[in-house]
C-alpha positions in Angstrom: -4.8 -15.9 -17.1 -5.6 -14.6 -13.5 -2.3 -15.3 -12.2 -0.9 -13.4 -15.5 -2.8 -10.4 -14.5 -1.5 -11.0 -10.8 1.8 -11.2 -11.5 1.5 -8.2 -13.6 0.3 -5.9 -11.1 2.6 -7.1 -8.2 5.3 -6.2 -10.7 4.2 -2.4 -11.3 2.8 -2.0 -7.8 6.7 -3.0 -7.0 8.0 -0.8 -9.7 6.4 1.9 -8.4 6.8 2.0 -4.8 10.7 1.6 -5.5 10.5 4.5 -7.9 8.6 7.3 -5.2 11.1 5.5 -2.8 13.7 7.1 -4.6 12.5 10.2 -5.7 11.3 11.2 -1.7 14.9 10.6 -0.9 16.9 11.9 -3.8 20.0 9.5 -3.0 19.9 6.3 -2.0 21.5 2.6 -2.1 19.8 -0.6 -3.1 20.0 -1.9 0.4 18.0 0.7 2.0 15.4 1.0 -0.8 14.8 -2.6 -0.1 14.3 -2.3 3.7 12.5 0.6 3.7 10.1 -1.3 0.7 10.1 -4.7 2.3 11.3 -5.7 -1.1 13.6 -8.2 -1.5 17.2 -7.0 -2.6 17.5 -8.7 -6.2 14.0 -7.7 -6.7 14.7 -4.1 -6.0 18.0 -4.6 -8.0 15.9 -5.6 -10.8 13.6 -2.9 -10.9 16.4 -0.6 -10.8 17.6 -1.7 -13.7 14.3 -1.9 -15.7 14.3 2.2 -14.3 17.5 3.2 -15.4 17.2 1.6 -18.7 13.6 4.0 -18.7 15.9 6.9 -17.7 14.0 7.4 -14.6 17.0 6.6 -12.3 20.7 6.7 -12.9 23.7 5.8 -10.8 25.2 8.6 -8.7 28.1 8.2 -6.6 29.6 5.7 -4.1 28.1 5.8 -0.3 29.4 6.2 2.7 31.6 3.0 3.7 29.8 0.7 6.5 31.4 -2.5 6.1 31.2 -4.7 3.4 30.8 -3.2 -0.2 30.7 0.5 -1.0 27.4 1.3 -2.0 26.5 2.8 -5.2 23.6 5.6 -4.6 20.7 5.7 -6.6 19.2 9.4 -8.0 16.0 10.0 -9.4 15.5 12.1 -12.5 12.8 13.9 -12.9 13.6 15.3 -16.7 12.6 11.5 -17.6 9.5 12.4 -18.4 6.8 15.5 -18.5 3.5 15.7 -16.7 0.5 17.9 -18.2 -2.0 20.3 -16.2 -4.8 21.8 -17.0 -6.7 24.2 -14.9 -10.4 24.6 -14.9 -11.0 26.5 -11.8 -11.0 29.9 -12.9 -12.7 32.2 -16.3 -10.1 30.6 -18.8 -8.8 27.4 -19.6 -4.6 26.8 -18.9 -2.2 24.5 -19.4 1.3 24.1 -18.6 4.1 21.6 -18.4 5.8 19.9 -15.3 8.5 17.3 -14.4 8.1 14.6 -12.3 8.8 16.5 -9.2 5.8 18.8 -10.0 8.4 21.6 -10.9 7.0 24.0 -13.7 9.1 24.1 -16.9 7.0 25.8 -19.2 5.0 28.9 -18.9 1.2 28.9 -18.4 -0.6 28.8 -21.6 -4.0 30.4 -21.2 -7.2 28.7 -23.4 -10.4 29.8 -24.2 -13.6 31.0 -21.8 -15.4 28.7 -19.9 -19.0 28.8 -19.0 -22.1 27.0 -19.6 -22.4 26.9 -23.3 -18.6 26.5 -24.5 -17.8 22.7 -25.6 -15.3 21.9 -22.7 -13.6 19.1 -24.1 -12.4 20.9 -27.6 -11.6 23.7 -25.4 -9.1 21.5 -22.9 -7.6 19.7 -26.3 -6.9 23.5 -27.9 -5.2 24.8 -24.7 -3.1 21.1 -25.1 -2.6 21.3 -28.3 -1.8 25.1 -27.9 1.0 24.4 -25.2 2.6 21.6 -27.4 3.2 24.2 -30.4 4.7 26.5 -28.2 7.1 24.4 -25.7 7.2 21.4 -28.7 7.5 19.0 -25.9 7.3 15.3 -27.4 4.2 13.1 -26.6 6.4 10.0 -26.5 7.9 11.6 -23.1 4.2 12.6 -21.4 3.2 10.1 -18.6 -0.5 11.6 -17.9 -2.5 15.0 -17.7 -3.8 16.4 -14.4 -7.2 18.0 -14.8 -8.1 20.6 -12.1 -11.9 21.1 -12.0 -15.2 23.1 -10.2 -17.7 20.8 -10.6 -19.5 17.7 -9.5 -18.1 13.9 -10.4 -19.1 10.4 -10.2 -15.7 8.6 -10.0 -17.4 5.1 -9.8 -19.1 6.0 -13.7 -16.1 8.2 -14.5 -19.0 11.1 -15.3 -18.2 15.1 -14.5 -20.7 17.9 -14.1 -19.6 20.8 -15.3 -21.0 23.9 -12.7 -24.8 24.7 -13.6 -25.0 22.3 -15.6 -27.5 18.7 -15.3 -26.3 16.4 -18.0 -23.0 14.6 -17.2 -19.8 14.9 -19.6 -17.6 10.9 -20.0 -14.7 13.9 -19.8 -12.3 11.9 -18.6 -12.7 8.6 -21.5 -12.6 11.0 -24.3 -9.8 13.3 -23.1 -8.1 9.8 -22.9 -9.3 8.3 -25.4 -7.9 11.5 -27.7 -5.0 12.0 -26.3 -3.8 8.3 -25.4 -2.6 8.6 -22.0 -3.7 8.3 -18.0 -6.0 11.3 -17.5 -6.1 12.3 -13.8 -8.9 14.7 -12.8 -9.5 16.4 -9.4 -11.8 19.0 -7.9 -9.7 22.2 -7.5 -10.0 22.8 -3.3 -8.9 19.3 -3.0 -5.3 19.9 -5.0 -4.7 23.1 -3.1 -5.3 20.9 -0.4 -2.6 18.2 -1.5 -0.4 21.2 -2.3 -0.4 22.5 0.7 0.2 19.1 2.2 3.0 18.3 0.1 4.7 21.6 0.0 2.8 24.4 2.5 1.7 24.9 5.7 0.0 21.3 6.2 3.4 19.4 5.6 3.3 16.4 8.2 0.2 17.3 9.1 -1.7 14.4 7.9 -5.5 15.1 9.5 -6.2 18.5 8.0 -9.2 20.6 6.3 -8.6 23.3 3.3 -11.6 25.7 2.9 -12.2 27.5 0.0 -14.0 30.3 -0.5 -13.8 31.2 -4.2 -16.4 31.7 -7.0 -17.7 29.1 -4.7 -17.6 27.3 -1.2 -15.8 23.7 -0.7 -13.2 21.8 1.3 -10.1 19.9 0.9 -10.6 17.1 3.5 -7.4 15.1 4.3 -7.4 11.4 6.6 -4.3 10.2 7.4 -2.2 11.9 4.7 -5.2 10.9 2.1 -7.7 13.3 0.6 -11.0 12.1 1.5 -13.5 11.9 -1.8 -16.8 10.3 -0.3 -18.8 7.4 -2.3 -19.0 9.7 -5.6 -15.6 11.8 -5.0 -17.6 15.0 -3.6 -17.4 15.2 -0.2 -16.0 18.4 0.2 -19.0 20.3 -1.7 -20.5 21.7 1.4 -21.2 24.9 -0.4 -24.8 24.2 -1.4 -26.0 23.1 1.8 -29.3 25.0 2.4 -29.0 28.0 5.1 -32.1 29.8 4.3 -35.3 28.4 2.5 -36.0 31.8 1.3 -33.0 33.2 0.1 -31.8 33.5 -3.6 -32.0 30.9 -6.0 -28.4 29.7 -6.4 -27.8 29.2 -10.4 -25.4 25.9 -10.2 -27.7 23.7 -7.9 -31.2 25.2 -7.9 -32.1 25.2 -4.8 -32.9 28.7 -2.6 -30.4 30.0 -0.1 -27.5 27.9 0.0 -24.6 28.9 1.8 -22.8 29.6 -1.6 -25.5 32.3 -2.0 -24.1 34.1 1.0 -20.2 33.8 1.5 -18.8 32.7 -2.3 -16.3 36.0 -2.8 -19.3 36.6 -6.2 -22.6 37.0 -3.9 -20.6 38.8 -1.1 -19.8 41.6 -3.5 -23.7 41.4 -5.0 -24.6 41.9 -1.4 -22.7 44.4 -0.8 -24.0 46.1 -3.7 -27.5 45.9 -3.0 -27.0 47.6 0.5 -26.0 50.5 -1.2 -22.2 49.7 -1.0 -20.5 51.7 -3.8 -17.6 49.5 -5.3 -16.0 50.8 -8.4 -15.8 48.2 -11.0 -11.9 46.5 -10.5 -9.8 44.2 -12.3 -11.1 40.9 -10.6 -13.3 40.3 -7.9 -10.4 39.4 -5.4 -9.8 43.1 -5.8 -13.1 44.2 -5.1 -13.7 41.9 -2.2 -10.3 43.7 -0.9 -11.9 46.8 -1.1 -14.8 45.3 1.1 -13.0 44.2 3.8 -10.8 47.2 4.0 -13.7 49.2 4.5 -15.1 46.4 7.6 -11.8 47.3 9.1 -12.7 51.1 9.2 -16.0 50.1 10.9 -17.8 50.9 7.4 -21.9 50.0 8.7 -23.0 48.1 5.4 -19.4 46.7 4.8 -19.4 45.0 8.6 -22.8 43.9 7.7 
């Protein structure tokens, strides 16, 4: 049984290291795939096979010549299947639909409120269910949803707490369970992190820090090219840290004067107000936070402050 299991996972850890192998570098022969996997060449010939029968890889053109036989190149498609986001981060619930190289092909569906009282998990499978009708993408094709959350988590019990709130949600097994396939959830900072990583300024920077300052305070932490999560999976919520034992009450931890009660883009702007700052009321907050720090730049007393 145990060497079943072993055998098993050798065989999909294989399948996919040869797969990201060939989708970081486009085109490429057999040969090369193996040496840059360690993998031996009929095992990697193998798992080509079992991928292009999958549709994930086809047969491009004949390589350069370099003695011996002409190699045929391997290219990786990534219309062989769709990927699934979902974005809790912000007022609303969205959704929208990817391929494998992360590429948008879809528009962003927009869901229902969020807030304390709404029933999160009906609202992520409407804003699903929502994007299927309208892009009629087939379920047979999805390999996973990507859940982008503000929030506390406890990956080793797979529990999520939604903001201000002291019961935990099993999110993650009943979106799965539901839906039937691989549900991936993350804390927002730490995907704008990754993004910027994979595609922004941090590419090939591999020891790097992302600080938001949003509707609330974290950090994207990254270690040698890997975000770091802590024991739990919330290591970058410094935001609640306690600055000032008698400041304001904060309303999603409880406790007085934490930093998030000070520099979150929300409380800046309630500050601001309460100095006697008039802000007219704008479309967001990103706006109105603009208007702040315009007024600092003119040396504005209470904005500076």
């Amino acid at each position: 049984m145990y060497s079943n299991i072993s055998s098993r996972f050798v065989r999909d850890a294989n399948t996919n290291l040869v797969l990201l192998t060939v989708q970081q570098k486009k085109l490429i022969s057999r040969s090369e795939i193996a040496k840059l996997t360690n993998l031996s060449y009929p095992t990697v010939s193998t798992i080509i096979k079992t991928l292009m029968d999958e549709g994930f890889v086809s047969e491009s053109h004949v390589g350069e010549f370099v003695g011996g036989r002409k190699p045929m190149l391997i290219k990786f498609n990534p219309k062989a299947r769709v990927i699934i986001g979902v974005d809790l981060s912000t007022s609303v619930s969205q959704a929208v639909l990817a391929d494998l190289d992360g590429k948008f092909i879809s528009e962003i569906i927009t869901g229902g409120e969020l807030g304390t009282e709404i029933d999160l998990s009906r609202n992520i499978k409407d804003v699903i269910e929502r994007l299927q009708e309208t892009t009629g993408f087939d379920w047979q094709k999805v390999v996973g949803i990507g859940v982008s959350y503000r929030g506390s988590i406890d990956i080793p019990n797979r529990l999520y707490y939604g903001p201000g709130k002291q019961e935990p949600l099993k999110l993650q097994d009943e979106l799965e369970e539901y839906f039937d396939v691989p549900i991936v959830m993350e804390h927002n900072y730490n995907l704008a992190m990754l993004a910027e990583y994979t595609y922004g300024i941090a590419q090939g920077v591999d020891n790097s820090v992302f600080i938001n300052v949003g509707s609330g305070i974290s950090a994207g932490i990254m270690i040698s090219g890997q975000i770091y999560h802590g024991f739990l999976g919330n290591a970058g919520e410094f935001g609640h840290i306690m600055v000032d034992s008698q400041g304001d009450i904060c309303p999603e931890c409880g406790r007085r004067g934490c930093l998030e009660t000070f520099v979150s883009i929300l409380n800046i702007i309630i500050h601001a107000r309460k100095c006697g700052l008039e802000i007219t009321q704008m479309d967001n907050k990103l706006q109105e936070l603009k208007y702040i720090a315009d007024l600092a730049r003119k040396n504005e007393p209470v904005a500076r402050f």
